[in-house]
N, C-alpha and C positions, 0 to 999 in steps of 0.2 A: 461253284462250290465243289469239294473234295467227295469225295465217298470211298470207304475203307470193307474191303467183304474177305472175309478169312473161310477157309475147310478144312476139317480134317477128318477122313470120316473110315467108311468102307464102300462110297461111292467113287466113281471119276470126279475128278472136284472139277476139270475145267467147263462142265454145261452147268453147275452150282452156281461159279464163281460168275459164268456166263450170264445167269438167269440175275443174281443179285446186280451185276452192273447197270442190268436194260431196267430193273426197279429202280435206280439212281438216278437214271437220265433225266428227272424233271428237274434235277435240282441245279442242271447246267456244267459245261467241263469242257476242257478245249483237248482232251488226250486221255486217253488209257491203257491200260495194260496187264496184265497176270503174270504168274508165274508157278507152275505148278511142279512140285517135287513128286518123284518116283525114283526110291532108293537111294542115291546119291547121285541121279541125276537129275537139275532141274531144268525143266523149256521157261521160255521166259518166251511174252510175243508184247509191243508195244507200238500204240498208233496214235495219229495224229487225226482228233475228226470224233464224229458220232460211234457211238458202241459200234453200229453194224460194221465200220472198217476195219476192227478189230475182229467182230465175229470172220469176217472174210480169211483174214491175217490168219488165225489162228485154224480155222476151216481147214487147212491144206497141211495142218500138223498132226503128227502122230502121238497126240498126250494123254498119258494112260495115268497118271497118279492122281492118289487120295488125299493128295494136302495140297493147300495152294492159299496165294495171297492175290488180291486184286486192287485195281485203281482205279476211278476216273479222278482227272485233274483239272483244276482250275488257275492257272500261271500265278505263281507272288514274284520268285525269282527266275528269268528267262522266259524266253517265246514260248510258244505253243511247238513242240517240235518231237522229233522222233528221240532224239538224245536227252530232253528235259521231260520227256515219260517216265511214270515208275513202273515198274519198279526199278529201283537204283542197284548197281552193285558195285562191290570193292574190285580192285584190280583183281586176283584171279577169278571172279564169279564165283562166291562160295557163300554169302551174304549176300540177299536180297531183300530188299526194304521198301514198304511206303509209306508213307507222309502225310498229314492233312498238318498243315497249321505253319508255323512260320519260326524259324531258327534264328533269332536275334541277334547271336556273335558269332555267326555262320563264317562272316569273313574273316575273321580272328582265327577261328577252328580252321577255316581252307588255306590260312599263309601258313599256320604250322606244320599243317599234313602236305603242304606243295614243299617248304624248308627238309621235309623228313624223305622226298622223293614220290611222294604221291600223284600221280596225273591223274586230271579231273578231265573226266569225258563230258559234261553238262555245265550249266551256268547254273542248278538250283541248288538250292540250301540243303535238299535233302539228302543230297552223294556223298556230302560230308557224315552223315550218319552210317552209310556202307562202309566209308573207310573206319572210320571208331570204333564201330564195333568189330571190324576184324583184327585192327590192332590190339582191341583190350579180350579176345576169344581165345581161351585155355580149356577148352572142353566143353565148358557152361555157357552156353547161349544166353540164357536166364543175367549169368552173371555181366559177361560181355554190356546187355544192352543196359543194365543196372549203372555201371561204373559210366557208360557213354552217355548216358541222360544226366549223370551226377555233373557232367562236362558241359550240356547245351544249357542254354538260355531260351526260352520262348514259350508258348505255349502251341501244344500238339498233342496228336494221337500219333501210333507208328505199329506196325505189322512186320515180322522180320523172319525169315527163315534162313534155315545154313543148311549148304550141303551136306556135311558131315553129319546134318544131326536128322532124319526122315521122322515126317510124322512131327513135327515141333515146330510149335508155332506161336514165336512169343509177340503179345500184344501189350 
């Protein structure tokens, strides 16, 4: 099963984000991962395995920022693997996103955005949501994921930061 933990605060979020994943662990997941904003730049770290792979992974990072999104995951679409971890991003990394729940015309949504030039680094349904929202983002995050949800099929929860936008964390 999935688990979704969001920050935004005046703390470090990544021992936050850290501390809600290892709360999640009963509920089963074959991968996780964060992504924690400071300024316009975001660390992202994602692993294949129990929380502590990822405390390791990220152990060796220098991540200082107050907002941050997190994962564990449980596979619908693709293996268990380092590339079908969330969090997902759009080709430049500027949108980061996760997922609980399952994208119904995902593969409809990924032949238009492959037809449009888009390369998919993963086999899951959720990368298609990184690229949506970066294609429909004109300043408003808020509005971006508004118009990209008005486009899926399924039912889900989703977590989504942008570079450009620090501190912003739309759920």
């Amino acid at each position: 099963m999935c688990g979704i933990i969001c920050y935004v605060g005046n703390q470090k979020a990544r021992a936050i984000l850290m501390e809600g994943l290892k709360r999640l662990e009963y509920r089963g997941y074959d991968s996780a991962g964060l992504a924690v904003q400071d300024g316009d730049h975001i660390d992202y770290c994602r692993t294949v395995g129990k929380i502590v792979e990822l405390e390791r992974a990220v152990g060796e990072m220098e991540i200082n920022g107050t907002c941050g999104i997190a994962h564990t995951r449980w596979a619908t679409h693709g293996e268990p693997s380092v590339e079908n971890a969330h969090p997902h991003t759009d080709t430049k990394k500027e949108v980061f996103v996760i997922h609980n729940g399952i994208i119904e015309n995902f593969h409809l949504l990924k032949k238009k955005l492959e037809k449009s030039g888009v390369s998919f680094r993963s086999q899951t349904d959720t990368e298609v949501l990184a690229h949506l929202i970066a294609m429909n983002f004109n300043g408003d995050l808020n509005e971006a994921v508004r118009k990209t949800m008005s486009q899926v099929e399924g039912t889900f929860g989703i977590a989504v930061i942008h570079r450009r936008l620090p501190g912003q964390v739309v759920v």
